[in-house]
C-alpha positions as CSV (number, residue, x, y, z in Angstrom):
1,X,77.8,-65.7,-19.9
2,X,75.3,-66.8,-17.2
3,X,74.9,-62.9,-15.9
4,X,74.4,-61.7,-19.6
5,X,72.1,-64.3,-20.2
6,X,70.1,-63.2,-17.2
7,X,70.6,-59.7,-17.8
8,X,68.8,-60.4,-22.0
9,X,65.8,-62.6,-20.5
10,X,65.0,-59.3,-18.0
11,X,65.0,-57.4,-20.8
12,X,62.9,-59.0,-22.5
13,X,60.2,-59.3,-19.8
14,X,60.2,-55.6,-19.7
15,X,59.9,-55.3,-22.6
16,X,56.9,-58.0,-23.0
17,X,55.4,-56.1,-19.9
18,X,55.9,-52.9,-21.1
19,X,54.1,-54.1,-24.8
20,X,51.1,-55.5,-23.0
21,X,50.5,-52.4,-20.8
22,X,51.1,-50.1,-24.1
23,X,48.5,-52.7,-25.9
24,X,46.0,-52.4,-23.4
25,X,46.0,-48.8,-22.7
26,X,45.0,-48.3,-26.5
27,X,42.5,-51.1,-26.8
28,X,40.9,-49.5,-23.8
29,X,41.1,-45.6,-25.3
30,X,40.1,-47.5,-28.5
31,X,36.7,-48.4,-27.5
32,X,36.3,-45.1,-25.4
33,X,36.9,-43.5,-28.3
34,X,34.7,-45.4,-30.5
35,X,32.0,-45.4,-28.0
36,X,31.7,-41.5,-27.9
37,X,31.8,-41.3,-31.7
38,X,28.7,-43.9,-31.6
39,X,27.2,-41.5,-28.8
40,X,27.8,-38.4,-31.4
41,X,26.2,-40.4,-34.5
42,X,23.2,-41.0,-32.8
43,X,22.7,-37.4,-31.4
44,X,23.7,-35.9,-34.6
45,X,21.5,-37.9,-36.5
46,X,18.4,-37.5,-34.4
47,X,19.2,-33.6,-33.7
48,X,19.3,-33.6,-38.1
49,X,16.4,-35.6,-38.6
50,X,14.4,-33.3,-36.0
51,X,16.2,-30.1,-38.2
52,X,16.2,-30.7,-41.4
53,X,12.7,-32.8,-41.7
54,X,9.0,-30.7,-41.1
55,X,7.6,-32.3,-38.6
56,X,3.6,-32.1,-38.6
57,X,1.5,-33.6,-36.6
58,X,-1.9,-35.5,-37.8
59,X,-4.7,-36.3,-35.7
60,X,-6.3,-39.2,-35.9
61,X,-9.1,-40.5,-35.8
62,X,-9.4,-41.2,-31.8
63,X,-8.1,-37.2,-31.5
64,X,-4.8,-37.9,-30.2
65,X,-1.9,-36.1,-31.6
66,X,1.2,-38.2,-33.6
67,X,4.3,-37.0,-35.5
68,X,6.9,-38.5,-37.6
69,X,9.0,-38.6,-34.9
70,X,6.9,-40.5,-32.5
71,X,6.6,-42.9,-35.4
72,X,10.3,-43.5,-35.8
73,X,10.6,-43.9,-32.7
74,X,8.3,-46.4,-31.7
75,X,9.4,-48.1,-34.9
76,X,12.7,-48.5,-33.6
77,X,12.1,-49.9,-30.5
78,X,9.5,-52.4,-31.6
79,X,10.2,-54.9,-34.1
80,X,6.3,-55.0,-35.4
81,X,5.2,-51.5,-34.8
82,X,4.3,-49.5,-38.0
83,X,2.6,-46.5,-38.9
84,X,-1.0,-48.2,-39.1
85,X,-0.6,-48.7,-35.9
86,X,-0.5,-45.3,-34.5
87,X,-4.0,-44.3,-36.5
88,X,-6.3,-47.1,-34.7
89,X,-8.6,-48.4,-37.7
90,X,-7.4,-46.4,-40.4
91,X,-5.9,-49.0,-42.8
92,X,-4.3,-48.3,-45.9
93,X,-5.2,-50.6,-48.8
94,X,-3.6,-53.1,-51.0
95,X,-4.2,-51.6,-54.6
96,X,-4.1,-52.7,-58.1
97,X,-0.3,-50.7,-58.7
98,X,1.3,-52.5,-55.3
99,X,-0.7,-55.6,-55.7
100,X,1.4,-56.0,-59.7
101,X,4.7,-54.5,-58.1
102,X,5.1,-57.3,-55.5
103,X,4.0,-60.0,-57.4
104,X,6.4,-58.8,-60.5
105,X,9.2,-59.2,-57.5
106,X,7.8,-62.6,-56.3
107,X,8.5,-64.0,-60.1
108,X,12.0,-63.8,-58.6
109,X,11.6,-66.1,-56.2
110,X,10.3,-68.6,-58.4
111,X,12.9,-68.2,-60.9
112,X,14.9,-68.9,-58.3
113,X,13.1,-72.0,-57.2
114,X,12.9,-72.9,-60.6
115,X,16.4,-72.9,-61.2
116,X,18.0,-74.4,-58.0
117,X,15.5,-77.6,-58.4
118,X,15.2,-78.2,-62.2
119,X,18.5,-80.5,-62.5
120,X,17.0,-82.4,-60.3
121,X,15.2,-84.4,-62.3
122,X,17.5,-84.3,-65.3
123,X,20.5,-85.7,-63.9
124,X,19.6,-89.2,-64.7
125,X,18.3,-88.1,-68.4
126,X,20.4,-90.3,-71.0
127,X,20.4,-87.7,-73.8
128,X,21.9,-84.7,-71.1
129,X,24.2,-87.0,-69.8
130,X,25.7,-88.2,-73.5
131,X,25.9,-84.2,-73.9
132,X,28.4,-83.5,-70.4
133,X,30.1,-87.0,-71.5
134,X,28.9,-89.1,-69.1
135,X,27.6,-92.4,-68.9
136,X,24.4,-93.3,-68.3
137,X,23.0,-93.6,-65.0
138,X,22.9,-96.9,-63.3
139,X,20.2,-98.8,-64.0
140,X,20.2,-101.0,-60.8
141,X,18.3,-100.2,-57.8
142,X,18.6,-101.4,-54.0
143,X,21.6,-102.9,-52.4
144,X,22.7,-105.0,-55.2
145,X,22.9,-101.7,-57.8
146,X,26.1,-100.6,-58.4
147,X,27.5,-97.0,-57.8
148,X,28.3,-94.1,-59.8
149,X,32.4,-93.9,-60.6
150,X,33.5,-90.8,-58.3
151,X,34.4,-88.3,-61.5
152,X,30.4,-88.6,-62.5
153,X,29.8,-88.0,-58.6
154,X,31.7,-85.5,-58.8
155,X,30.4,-83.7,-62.1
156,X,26.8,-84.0,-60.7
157,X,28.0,-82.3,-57.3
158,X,29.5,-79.6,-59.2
159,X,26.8,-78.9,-61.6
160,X,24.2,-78.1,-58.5
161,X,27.0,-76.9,-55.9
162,X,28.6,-74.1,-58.5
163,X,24.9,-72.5,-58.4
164,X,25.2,-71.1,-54.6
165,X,29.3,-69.9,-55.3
166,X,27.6,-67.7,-57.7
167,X,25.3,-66.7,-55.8
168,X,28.2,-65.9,-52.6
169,X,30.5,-64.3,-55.4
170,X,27.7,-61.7,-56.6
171,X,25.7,-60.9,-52.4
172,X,28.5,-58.9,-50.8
173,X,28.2,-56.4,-53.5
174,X,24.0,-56.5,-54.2
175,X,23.9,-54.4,-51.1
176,X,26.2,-51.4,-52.4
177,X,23.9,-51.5,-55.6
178,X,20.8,-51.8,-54.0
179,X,21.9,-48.5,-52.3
180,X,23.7,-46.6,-55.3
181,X,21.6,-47.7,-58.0
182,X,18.2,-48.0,-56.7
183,X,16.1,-50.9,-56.1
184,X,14.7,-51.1,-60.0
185,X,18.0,-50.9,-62.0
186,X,19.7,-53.2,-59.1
187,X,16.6,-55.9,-60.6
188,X,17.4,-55.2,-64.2
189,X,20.8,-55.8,-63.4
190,X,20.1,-58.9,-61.9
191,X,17.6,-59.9,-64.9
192,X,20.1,-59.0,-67.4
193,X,22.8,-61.7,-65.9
194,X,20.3,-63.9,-65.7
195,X,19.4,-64.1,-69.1
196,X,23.3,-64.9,-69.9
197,X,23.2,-67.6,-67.5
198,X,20.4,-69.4,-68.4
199,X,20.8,-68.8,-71.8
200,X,24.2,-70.7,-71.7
201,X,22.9,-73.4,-69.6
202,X,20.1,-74.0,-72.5
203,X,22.4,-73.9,-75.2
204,X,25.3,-76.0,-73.1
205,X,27.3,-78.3,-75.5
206,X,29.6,-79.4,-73.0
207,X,30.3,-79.7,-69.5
208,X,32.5,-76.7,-69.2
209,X,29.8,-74.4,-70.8
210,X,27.0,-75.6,-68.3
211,X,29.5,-74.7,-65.6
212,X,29.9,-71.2,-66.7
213,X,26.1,-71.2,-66.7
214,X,25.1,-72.2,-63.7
215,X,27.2,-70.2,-62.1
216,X,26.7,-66.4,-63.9
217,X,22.7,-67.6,-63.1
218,X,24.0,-68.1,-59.2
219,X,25.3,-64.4,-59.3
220,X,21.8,-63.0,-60.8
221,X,20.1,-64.9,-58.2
222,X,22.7,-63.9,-55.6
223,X,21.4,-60.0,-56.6
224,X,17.8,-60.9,-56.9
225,X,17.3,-62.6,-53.1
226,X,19.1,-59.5,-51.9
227,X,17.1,-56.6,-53.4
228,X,13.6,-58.3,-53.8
229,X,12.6,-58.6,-50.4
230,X,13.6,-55.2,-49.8
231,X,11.9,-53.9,-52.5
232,X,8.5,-56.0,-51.6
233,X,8.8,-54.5,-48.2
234,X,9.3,-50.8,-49.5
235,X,6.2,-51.3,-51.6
236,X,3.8,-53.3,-48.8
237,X,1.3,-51.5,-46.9
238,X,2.6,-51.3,-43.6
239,X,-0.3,-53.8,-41.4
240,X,1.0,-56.2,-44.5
241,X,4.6,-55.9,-44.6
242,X,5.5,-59.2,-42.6
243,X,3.5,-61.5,-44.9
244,X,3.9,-59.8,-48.2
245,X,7.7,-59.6,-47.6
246,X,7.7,-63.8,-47.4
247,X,6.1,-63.7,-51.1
248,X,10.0,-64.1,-52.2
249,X,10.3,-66.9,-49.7
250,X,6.4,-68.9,-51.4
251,X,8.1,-67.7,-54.4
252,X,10.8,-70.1,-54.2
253,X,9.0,-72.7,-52.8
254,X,6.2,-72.4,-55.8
255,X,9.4,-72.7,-58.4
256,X,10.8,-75.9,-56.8
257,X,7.1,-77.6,-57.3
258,X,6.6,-75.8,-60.9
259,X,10.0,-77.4,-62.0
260,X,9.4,-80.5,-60.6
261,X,6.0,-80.8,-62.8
262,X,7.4,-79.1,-66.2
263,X,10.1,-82.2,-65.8
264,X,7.6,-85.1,-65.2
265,X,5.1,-83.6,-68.1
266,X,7.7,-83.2,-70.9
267,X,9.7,-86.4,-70.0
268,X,6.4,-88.3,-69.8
269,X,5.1,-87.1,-73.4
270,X,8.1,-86.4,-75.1
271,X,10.5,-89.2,-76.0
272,X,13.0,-90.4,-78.8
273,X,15.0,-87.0,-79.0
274,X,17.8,-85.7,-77.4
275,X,16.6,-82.2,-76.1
276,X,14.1,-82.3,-73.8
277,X,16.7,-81.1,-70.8
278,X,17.0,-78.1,-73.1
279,X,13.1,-77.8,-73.1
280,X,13.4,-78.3,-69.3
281,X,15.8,-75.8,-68.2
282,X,14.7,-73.5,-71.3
283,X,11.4,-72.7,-69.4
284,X,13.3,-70.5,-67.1
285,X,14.0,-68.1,-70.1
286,X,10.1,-67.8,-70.8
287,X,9.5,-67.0,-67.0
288,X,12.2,-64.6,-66.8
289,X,10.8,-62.5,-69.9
290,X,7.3,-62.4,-68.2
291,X,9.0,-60.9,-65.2
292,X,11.3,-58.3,-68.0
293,X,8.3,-57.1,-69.8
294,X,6.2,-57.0,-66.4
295,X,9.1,-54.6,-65.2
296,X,8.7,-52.2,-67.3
297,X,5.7,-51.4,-65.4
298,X,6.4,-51.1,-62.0
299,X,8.2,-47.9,-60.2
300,X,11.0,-47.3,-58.2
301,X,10.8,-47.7,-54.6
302,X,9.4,-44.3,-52.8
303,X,12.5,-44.8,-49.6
304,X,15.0,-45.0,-52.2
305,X,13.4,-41.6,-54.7
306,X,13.3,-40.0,-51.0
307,X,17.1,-41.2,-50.5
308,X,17.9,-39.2,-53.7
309,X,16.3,-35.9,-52.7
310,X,13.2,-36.7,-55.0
311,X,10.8,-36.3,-52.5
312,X,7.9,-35.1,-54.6
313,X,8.2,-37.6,-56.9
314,X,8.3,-40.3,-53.1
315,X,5.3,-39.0,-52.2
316,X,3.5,-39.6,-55.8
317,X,4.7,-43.0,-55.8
318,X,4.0,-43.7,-52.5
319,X,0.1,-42.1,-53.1
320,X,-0.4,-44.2,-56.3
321,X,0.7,-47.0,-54.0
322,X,-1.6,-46.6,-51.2
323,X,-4.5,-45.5,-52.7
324,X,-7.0,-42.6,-51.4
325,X,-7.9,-44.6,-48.4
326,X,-6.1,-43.8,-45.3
327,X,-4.5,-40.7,-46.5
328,X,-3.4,-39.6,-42.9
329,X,-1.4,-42.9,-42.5
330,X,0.3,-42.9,-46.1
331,X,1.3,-39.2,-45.2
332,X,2.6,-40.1,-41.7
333,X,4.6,-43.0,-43.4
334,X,5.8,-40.6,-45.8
335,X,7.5,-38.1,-42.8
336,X,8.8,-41.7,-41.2
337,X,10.7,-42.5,-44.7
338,X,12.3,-38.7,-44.7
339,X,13.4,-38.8,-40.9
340,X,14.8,-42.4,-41.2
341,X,16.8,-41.5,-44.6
342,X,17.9,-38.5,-42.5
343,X,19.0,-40.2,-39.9
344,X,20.5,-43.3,-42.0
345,X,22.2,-40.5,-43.9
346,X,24.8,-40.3,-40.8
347,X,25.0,-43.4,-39.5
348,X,28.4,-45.2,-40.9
349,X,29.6,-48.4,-40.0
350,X,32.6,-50.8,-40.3
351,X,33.8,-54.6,-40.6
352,X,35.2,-54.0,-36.8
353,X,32.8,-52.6,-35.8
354,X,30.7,-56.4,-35.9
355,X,33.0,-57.6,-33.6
356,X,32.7,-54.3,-31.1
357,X,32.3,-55.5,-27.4
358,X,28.1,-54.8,-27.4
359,X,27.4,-56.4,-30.7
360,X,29.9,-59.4,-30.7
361,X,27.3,-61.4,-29.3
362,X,24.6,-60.3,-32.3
363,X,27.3,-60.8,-34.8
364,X,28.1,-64.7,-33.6
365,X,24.1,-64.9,-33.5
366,X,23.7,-63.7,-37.3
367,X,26.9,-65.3,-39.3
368,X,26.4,-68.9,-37.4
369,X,22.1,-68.7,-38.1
370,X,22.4,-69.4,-42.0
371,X,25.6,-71.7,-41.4
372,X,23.0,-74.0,-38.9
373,X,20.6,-73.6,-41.3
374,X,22.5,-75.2,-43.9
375,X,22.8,-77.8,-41.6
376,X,19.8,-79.3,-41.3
377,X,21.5,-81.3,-44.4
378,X,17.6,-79.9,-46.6
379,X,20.0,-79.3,-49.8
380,X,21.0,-83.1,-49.8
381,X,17.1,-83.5,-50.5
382,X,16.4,-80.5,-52.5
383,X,19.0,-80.9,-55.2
384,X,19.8,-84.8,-55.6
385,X,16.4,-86.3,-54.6
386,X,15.1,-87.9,-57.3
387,X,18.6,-90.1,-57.9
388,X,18.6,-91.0,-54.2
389,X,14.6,-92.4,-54.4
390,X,15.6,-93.9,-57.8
391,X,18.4,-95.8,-56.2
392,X,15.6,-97.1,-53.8
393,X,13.6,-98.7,-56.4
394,X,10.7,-95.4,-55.8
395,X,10.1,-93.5,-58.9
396,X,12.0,-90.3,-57.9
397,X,10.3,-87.8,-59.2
398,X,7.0,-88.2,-58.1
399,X,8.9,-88.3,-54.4
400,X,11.0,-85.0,-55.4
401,X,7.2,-84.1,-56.4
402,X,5.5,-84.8,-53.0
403,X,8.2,-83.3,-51.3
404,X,8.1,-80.1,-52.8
405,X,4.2,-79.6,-52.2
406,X,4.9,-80.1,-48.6
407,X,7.4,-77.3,-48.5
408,X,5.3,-75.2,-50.3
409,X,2.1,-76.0,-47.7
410,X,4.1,-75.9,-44.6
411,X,5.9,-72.6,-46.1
412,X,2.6,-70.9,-46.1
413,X,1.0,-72.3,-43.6
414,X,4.1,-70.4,-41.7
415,X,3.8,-67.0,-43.3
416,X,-0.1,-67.3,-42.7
417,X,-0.2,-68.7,-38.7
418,X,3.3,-69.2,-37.7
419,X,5.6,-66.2,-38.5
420,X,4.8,-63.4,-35.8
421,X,2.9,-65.6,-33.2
422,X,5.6,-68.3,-32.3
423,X,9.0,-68.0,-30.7
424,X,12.1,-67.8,-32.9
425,X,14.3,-70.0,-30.5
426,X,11.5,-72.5,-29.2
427,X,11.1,-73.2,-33.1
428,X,14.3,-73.9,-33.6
429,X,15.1,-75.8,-30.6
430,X,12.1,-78.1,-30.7
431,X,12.8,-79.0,-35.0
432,X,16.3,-79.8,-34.6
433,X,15.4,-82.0,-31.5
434,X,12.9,-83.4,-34.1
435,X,15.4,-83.2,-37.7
436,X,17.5,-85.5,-35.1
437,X,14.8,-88.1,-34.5
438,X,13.3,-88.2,-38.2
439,X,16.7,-89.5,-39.3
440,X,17.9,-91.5,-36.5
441,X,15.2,-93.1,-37.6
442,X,15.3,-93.4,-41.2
443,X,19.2,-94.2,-40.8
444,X,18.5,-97.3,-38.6
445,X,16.4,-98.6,-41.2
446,X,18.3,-98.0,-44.0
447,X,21.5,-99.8,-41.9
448,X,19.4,-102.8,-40.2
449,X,16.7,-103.5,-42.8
450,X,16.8,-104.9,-46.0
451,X,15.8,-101.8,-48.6
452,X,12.4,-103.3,-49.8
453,X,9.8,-100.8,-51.4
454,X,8.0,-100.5,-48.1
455,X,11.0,-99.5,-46.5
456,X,11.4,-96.8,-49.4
457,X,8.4,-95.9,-48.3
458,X,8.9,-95.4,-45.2
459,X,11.9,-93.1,-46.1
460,X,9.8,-90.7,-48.0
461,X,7.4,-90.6,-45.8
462,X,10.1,-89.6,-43.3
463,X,11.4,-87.4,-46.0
464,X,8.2,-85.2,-46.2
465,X,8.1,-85.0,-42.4
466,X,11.2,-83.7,-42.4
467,X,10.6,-81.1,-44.5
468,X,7.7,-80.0,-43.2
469,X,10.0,-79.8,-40.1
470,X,12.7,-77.7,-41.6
471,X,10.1,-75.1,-43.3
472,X,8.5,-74.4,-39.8
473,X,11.4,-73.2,-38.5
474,X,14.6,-73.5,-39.9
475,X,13.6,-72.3,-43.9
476,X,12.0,-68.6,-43.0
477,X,14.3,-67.9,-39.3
478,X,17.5,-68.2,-41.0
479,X,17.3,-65.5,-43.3
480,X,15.3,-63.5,-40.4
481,X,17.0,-63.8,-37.5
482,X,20.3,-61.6,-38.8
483,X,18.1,-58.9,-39.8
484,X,16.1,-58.8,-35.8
485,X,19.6,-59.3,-33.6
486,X,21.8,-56.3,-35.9
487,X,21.4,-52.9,-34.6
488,X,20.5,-50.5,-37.9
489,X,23.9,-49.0,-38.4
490,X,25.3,-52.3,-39.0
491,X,22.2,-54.6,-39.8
492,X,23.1,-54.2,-44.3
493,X,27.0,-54.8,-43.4
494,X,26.1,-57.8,-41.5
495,X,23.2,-59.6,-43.0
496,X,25.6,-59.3,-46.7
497,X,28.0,-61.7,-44.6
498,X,25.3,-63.5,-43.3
499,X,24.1,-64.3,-46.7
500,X,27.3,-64.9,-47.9
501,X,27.3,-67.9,-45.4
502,X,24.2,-68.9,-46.3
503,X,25.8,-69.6,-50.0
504,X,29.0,-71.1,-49.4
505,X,27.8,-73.5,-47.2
506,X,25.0,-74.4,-49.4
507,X,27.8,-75.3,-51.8
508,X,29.6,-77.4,-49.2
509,X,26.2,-80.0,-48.3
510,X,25.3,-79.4,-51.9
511,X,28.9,-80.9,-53.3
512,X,29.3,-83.2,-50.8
513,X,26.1,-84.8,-51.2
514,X,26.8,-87.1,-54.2
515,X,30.4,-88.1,-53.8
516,X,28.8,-88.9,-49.8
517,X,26.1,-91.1,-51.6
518,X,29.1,-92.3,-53.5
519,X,31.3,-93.2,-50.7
520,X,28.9,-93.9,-47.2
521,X,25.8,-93.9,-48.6
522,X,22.8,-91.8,-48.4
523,X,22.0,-92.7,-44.5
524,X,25.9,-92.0,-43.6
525,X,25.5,-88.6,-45.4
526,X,22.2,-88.1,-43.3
527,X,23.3,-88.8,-40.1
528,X,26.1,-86.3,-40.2
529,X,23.7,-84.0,-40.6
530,X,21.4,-85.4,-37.8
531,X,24.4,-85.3,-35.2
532,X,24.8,-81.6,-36.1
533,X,21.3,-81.2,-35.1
534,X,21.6,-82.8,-32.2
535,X,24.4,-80.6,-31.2
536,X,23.3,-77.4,-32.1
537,X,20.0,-77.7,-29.7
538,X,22.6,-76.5,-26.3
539,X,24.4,-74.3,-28.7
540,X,20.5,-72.5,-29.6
541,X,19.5,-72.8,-25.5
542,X,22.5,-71.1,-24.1
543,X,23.9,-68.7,-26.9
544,X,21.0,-67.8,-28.6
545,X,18.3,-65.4,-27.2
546,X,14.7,-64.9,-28.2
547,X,14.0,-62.6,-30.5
548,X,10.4,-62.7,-31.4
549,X,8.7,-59.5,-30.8
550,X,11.9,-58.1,-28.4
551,X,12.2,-54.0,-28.6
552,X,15.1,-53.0,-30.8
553,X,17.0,-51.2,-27.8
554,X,16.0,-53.9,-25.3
555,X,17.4,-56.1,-28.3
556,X,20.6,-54.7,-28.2
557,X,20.8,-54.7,-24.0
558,X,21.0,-58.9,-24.9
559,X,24.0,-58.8,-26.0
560,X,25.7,-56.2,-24.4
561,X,26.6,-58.1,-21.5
562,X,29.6,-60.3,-20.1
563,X,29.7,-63.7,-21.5
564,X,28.5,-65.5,-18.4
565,X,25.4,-63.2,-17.8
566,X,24.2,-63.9,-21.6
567,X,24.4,-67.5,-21.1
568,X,22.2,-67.1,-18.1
569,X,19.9,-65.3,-19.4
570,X,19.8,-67.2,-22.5
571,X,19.0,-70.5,-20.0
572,X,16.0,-69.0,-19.4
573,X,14.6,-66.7,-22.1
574,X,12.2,-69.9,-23.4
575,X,9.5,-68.9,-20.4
576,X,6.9,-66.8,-22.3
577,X,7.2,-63.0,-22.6
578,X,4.1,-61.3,-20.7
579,X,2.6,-58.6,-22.4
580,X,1.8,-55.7,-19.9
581,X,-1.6,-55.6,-18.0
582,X,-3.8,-53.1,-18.7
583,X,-4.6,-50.6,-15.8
584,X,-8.1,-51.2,-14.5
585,X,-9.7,-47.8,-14.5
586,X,-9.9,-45.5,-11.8
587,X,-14.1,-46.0,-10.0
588,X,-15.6,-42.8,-9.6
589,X,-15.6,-41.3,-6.3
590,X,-18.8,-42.0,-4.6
């Protein structure tokens, strides 16, 4: 018995041996394979571009010589570099047709904000409350106030938290309709769901009924935030692209402090009925039918006409867009949109291909961005607000009020000064060092002081800081950063998961946040979220690179390294990029 049982466990080492070696040897032919067929993509698609595209070169207006291909080119190797900037001062300009077109897409944004903030203020409303069959809110403020019981914690968590699951349920397929469909129907589409959803959170009788609500609105806003910016960037001159293309971002912002003041003015003049919530959320129906009927007048994005094959019609579009000015430039851009659909037009990519030996690294770098982002613990304060200043004996909604006004400053005080002039990662690093103070801070005064009004104060004080802190950095890099560290082929693929992230861990700090407040208290809920701070500043330093105004292929060369080297590099990729010295010029011979 002894022999046979030695004889069975050699077999089975063999065997175990001879399944490794086996596994191996096609892991290893697996990536040689897949690397040549990336090698054959990218020749093939430049060799077609070069064929199949007319390739004319413009001179500008310093006499040297540029061609579409130049242009993609230097496009994708620089992050910032754009047509204008091949043609010196020749500046296209923002006209009346653009101008509309990108502020009709901007409307989205603060439907958006709108939406996301307005039961903010209304949570504590008798007359809504009665209607979900709840009690009222406690009346009681400071320690000696009583709590919430956990199933109206848990209502109130659900009502704000169902809002990002619908967004999540609807992103991973905006993409594939932004592409099939276009970028115009894709917004109709999202317009036409949103009219359902807010329609039935107006009219909501009953709990269940606001639930269905909130979330079918989630899912138009889930395809909104995913084809707007795109379709703002298709639109923007190229020297105005970056700061157009945050419009969505000031959009949002702009609909969190509009929501805010439609509250405080119809709860301040209106009083002795029971539907002034309705009036509240109702508003959003008015805004959404200025942005329907202002639709109707805007085109279809020139990439996406040139995608189709309707390149005549592209370059119409594109012309009414640009105006006569700089007509060189607008016709260069126009041979930059034909090679890149050309090229786009072979590039395929796949879920494992994320998680592909050079672009693991830029994959952990794009999913874990938004997920750190919801982090900083801003949807505690952006949803539930005015009942946690309530609770502090401060009139809540003029705090929800203030704080909204500093987002919106500090949101574009960063697409004006702060968006293409400071580093991604020194950002980050330096407000989550500082996200970690504010609320050590605030939570040692909540926990060692009596709660007086001056040390409410103090707290929303604190509170506006804070968000100030988390719009520098954290509130525009998080939806940035995925698109910079994803190579093309895989950059839609990737940033849908990175969005879809970005929503499902919104609803996880947005559902915990009142049962926490229930349970621990508003500084216990906080100071979770500081302590993630805290520990994602070595996390940023040593697995994050810099991104900020890095070449696309030097880009990819970051990652593409072993584990060890990229942590090294990382360690010291805060010291300031030089830009190269211009040569001093030759001295005549004498």
């Amino acid at each position: 018995l002894a022999k046979k049982r030695d004889s069975t466990v050699s077999r089975c080492r063999v065997y175990l041996i001879e399944f490794w070696v086996e596994w191996a040897r096609r892991t290893r032919d697996r990536a040689v394979d897949q690397e040549r067929r990336e090698h054959a993509t990218r020749t093939m698609a430049t060799n077609e571009g070069k064929k199949n595209v007319e390739m004319t070169t413009t001179t500008t207006g310093k006499g040297s010589i540029v061609d579409a291909t130049n242009i993609v080119s230097n496009r994708s190797l620089g992050s910032l570099a754009s047509v204008g900037d091949m043609f010196g001062q020749q500046k296209q300009k923002l006209t009346g047709s653009a101008v509309f077109a990108i502020f009709v897409g901007a409307i989205a944004g603060l439907l958006f904000g709108f939406d996301q903030n307005v039961f903010n203020l209304i949570f504590d409303e008798t007359a809504f409350r009665a209607t979900m069959g709840m009690p009222p809110a406690v009346e009681q403020c400071g320690p000696a106030a009583g709590t919430e019981p956990l199933w109206v914690s848990n209502r109130i968590a659900l009502i704000q938290a169902l809002y990002p699951i619908g967004c999540a349920a609807a992103s991973p397929f905006a993409g594939t309709m932004n592409d099939r469909f276009g970028r115009y129907k894709t917004l109709w589409v999202g317009m036409v769901i949103f009219f359902l959803g807010a329609s039935l959170q107006t009219a909501a009788n009953d709990w269940p009924m606001l639930m269905a609500g909130r979330v079918i609105a989630g899912m138009s806003v889930g395809i909104l935030s995913s084809v707007v910016p795109v379709y703002i960037g298709e639109l923007a001159p190229a020297h105005l692209r970056g700061g157009l293309g945050s419009l969505f971002q000031v959009g949002i912002t702009f609909g969190a402090v509009f929501a805010t003041v439609w509250c405080m003015i119809l709860q301040s003049t209106i009083h002795g009925v029971n539907y002034v919530w309705r009036l509240e959320t109702g508003m959003q129906l008015v805004i959404g039918l200025v942005m329907a009927v202002s639709m109707l007048f805007i085109p279809e994005s020139p990439r996406f006409l040139a995608k189709n094959g309707q390149n005549e019609k592209a370059r119409n579009v594109l012309r009414k867009l640009r105006g006569d000015a700089g007509e060189e430039v607008t016709e260069a851009e126009m041979k930059e949109i034909e090679v890149e659909v050309a090229m786009e037009s072979k590039m395929t990519a796949r879920v494992l291909d994320l998680f592909s030996k050079e672009v693991r690294f830029a994959t952990m770098v794009a999913l874990t961005i938004p997920i750190m982002q919801q982090f900083t613990g801003i949807n505690v304060l952006m949803g539930f607000s005015a009942t946690i200043f309530n609770s502090m004996c401060l009139d809540g909604n003029t705090v929800t009020l203030v704080q909204n006004i500093v987002n919106l400053i500090a949101t574009c005080t960063v697409v004006l000064y702060f968006s293409d002039r400071v580093g991604r990662k020194s950002m980050l690093v330096l407000t989550s060092a500082f996200i970690f103070v504010i609320w050590v801070i605030g939570c040692s005064l909540l926990w060692t002081l009596e709660i007086t009004k001056n040390v409410a104060y103090g707290i929303a004080v604190l509170n506006a800081i804070y968000v100030a802190t988390f719009a520098l950095a954290w509130g525009p890099n998080g939806w940035v950063i995925p698109n910079e560290v994803l190579p093309l082929r895989l950059r839609g693929l990737g940033c849908g998961f990175a969005t879809f992230n970005n929503w499902i861990f919104n609803f996880i700090v947005s559902y915990t946040a009142p049962i926490a407040q229930n349970r621990i208290g508003f500084a216990g809920n906080m100071m979770i979220y500081a302590v993630l701070m805290l520990l994602s500043c070595p996390l940023l330093f040593f697995l994050m690179p810099e991104t900020k105004g890095v070449p696309l292929e030097e880009m990819e060369e970051k990652f593409n390294v072993p584990l060890k080297t990229y942590v090294k590099n990382n360690a010291t990729d805060l010291r300031r990029r030089r830009a190269p010295e211009a040569e001093e010029p030759e001295q005549p011979a004498v």
